[in-house]
C-alpha positions in Angstrom: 84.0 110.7 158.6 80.4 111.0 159.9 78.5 113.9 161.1 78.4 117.5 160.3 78.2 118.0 156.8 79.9 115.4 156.0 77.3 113.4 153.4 75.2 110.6 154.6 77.1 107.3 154.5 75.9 103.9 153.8 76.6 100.6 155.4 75.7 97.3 155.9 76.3 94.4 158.4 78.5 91.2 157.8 75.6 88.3 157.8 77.9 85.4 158.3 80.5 84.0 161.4 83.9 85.3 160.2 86.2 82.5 159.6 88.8 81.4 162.9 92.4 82.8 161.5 96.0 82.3 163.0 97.6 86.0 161.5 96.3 88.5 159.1 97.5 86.8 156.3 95.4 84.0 157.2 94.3 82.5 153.2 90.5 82.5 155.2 90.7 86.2 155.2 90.6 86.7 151.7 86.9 85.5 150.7 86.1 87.9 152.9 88.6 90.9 151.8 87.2 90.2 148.3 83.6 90.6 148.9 84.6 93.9 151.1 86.1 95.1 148.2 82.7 94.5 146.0 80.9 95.9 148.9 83.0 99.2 149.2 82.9 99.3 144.5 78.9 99.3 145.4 79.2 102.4 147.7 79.3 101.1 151.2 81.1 103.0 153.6 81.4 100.9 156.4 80.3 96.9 157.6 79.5 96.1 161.1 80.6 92.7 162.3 78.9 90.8 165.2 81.6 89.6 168.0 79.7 86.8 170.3 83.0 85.8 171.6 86.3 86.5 171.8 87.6 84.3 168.8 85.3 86.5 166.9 86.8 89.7 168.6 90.5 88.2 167.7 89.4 87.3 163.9 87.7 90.4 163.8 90.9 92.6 164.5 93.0 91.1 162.2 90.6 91.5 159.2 90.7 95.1 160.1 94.5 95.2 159.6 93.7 94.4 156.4 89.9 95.6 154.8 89.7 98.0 152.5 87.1 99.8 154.6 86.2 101.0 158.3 84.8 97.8 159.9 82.8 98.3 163.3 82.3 95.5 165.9 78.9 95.4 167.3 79.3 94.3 170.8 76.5 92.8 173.3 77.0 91.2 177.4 80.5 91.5 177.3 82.2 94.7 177.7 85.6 92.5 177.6 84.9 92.4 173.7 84.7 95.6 173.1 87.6 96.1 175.3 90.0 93.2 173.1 88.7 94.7 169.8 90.2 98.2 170.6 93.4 96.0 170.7 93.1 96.4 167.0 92.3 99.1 163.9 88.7 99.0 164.6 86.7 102.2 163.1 84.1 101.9 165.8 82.2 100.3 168.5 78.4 99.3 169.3 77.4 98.8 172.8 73.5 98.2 173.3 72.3 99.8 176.5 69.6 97.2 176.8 72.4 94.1 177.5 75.9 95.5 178.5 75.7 95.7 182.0 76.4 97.9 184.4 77.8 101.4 184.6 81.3 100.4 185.7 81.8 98.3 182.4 80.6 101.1 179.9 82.9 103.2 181.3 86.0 100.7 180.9 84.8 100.7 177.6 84.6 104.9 176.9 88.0 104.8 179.1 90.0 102.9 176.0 87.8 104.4 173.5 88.6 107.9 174.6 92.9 107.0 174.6 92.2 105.3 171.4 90.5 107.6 169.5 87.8 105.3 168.3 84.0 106.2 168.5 81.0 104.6 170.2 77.9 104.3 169.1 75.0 104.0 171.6 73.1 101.0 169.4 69.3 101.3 171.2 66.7 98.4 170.1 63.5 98.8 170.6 63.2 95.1 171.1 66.3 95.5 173.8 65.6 98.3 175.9 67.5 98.2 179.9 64.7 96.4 182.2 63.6 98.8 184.3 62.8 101.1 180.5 60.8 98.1 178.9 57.9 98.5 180.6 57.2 102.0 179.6 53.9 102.8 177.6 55.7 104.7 174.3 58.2 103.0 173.7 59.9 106.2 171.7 60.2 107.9 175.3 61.9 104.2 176.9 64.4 104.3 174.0 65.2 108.3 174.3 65.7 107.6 177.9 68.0 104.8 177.3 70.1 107.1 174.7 70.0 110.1 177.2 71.4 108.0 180.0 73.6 106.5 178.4 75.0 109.9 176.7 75.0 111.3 180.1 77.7 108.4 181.7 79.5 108.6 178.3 79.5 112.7 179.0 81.0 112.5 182.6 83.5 110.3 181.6 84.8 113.3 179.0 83.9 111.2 176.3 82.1 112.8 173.3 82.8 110.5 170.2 79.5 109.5 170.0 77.0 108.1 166.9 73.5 107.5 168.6 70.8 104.8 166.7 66.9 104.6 167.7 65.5 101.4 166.0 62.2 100.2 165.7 60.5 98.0 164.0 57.7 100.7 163.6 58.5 103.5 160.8 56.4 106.1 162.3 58.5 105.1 166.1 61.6 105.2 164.2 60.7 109.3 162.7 59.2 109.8 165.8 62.4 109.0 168.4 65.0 110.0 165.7 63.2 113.9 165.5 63.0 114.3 169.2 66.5 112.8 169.6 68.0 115.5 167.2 65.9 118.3 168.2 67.6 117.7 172.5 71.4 116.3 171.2 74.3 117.5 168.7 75.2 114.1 168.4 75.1 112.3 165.1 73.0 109.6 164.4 72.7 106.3 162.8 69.1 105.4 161.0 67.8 102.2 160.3 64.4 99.9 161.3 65.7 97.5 163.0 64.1 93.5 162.0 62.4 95.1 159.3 61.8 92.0 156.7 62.4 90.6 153.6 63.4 92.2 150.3 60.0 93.9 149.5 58.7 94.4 152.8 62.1 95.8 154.2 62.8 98.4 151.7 59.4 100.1 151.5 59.5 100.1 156.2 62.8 101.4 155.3 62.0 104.0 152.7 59.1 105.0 154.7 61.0 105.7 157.8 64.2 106.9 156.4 63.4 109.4 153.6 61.6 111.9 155.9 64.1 112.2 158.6 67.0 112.4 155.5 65.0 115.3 153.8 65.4 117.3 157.1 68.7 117.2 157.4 68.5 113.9 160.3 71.0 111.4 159.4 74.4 110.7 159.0 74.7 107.1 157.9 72.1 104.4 157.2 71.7 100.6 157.0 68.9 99.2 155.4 68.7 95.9 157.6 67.4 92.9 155.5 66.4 89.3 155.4 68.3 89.6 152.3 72.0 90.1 150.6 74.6 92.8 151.7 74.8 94.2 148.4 70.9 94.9 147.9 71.0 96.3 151.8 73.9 98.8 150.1 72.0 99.3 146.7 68.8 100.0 148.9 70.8 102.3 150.9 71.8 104.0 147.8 68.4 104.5 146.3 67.2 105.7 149.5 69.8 108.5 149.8 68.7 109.4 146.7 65.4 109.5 146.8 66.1 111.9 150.0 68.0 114.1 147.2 71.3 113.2 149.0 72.7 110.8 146.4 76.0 110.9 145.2 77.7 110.9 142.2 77.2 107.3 139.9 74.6 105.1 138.0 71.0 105.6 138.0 69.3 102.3 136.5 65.5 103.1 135.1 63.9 100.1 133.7 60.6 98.5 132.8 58.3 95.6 134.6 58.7 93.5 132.2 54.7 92.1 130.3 53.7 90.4 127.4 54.9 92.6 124.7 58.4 91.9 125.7 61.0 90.5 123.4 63.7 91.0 126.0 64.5 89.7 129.7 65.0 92.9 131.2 65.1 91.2 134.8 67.8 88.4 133.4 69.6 91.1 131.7 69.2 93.9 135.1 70.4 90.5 137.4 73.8 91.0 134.8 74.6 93.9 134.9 73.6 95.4 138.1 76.3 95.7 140.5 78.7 96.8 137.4 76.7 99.8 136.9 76.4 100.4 140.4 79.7 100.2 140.8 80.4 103.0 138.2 81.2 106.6 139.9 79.8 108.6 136.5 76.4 110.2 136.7 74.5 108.6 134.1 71.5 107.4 133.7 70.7 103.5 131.8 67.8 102.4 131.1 66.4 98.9 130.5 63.6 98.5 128.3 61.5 95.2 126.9 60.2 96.3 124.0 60.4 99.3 121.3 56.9 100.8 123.1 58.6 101.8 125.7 62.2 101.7 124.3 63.9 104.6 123.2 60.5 106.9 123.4 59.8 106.5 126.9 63.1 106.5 128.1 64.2 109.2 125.8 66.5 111.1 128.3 68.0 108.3 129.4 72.4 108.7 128.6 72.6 105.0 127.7 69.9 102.2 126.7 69.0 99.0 125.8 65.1 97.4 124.7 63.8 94.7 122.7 63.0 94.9 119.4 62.0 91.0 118.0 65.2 88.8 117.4 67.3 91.8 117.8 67.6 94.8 120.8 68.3 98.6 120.1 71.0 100.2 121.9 70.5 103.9 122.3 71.8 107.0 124.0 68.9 110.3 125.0 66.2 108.3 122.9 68.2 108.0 119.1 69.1 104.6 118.3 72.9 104.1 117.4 73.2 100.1 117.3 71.1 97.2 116.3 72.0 93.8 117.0 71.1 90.1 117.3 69.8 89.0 120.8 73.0 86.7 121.4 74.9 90.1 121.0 73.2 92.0 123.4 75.8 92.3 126.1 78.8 92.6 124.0 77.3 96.0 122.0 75.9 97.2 125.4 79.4 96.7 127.2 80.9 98.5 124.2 78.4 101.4 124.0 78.7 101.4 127.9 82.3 102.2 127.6 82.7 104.6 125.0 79.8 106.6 127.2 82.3 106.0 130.4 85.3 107.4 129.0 83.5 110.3 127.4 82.4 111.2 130.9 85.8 110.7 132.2 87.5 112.9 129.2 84.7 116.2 129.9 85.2 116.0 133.6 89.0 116.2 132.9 88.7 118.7 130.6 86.2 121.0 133.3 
């Protein structure tokens, strides 16, 4: 569920052609069920697929008979593909205004939608506005216009399930259209900057757009699009919602640069252990240190840690050292310490 006051959601967008597959239990299926299932342990909600044909509408649909979360096709031209996807447990489906076509075929679309029960979300690109919008100075106005008409055919048809997205490449267009568009609609809406970049570059445009609108209350799911992996788009996601203040429960990592005082790889050790921390649901906070300067003293409150300390590395919990081993040990002590902190969170919440 999105909208309301339901929290923010995160999601990402499948980045490869899904394999051609005869049945559901198609053997090509499962790479991809697998890596769903990492995706959802990280704290994605949902992953958009791309459907450029209908093989990809047919493979698409019999994935979602069997993913362990909501997967949304993201449709463009062909209203047919949206149509063939609603054939199947699909949790939702992007139309871009800019490229579907005429009035007749949106509402076909809404038509099944509506007997279906499955949402629409009105996918506007600023770098794929309708023809007769492109041309217009502010671009935020084109793309509001856009949304608005295409709300208003959605409207007459008695159709209401709608999630709306305004992206730009731009973070001050992207705050700009998504305010205006929540202060003139009820409808939910979907936040990302759209072609935003490369690791670096794409999560500071997306930090920069997306933490304003979240801290008043605009939002209800995110994707942090990147020239990058799915699971740092989700992690990104994740660190975004909570630098918002809207981040759930789970692992908070703080760690160190890493400079020449260090006696240990805190970005080998961090490329490790991330996405098992992530995937933890217990809020705690690790850090990851180089060396005893900034080791237990600087990260003092941290619940669990690990620094540098010569040939060996401390492990310590709120800044008091409680294991001290040799370097080749250093992941077997912190999995062990990571554990016994784990299921002492587990018993207190139990016994709450």
């Amino acid at each position: 569920m999105i909208g309301g006051s339901w929290p923010v959601s995160v999601q990402t967008m499948w980045k490869e052609p899904l394999p051609r597959c005869a049945s559901p239990a198609d053997p090509a299926l499962e790479p991809v069920i697998r890596r769903l299932a990492s995706l959802t342990d990280l704290g994605c909600s949902m992953v958009r697929f791309a459907v450029p044909d209908m093989a990809a509408a047919e493979a698409l649909g019999m994935l979602a008979e069997k993913s362990p979360l909501p997967l949304v096709a993201d449709i463009h031209f062909d209203w047919r593909l949206a149509l063939r996807c609603m054939d199947f447990p699909i949790a939702k489906i992007r139309i871009n205004p800019g490229n579907i076509g005429a009035a007749w075929k949106v509402r076909e679309v809404a038509a099944k939608a509506r007997d279906r029960g499955i949402p629409l979300r009105i996918g506007i690109n600023g770098g794929s506005l309708p023809r007769d919008l492109a041309p217009v100075h502010d671009r935020v106005e084109a793309a509001l216009a856009a949304a608005e008409r295409e709300i208003e055919l959605l409207e007459a048809e008695g159709f209401r399930d709608i999630v709306v997205s305004l992206k730009m490449n731009d973070p001050e267009e992207v705050i700009r259209a998504n305010e205006a568009f929540a202060a003139r609609f009820p409808y939910p809406l979907h936040l990302g900057v759209t072609e935003a970049g490369p690791l670096v570059a794409g999560i500071v445009r997306n930090t920069a757009a997306l933490v304003p609108l979240l801290k008043k209350g605009i939002g209800a799911t995110i994707r942090v699009s990147l020239s990058d992996s799915m699971e740092h788009e989700v992690i990104a996601g994740r660190e975004i919602l909570a630098c918002a203040g809207q981040g759930g429960a789970g692992v908070r990592i703080v760690s160190c640069p890493r400079c020449g005082r260090a006696s240990f790889d805190t970005h080998a050790f961090i490329e490790r252990w991330k996405n098992s921390l992530y995937a933890l649901r217990v809020p705690i906070t690790v850090a990851v240190m180089g060396c005893v300067v900034n080791g237990p003293g600087e990260a003092r409150e941290a619940d669990l840690g690990i620094t540098g300390a010569g040939n060996a590395v401390l492990i310590f919990r709120q800044g008091t050292i409680i294991r001290r081993v040799h370097a080749d040990n250093a992941d077997q002590a912190f999995e062990e310490a990571l554990r016994e902190l784990v299921q002492g969170n587990d018993a207190a919440r139990r016994a709450d």
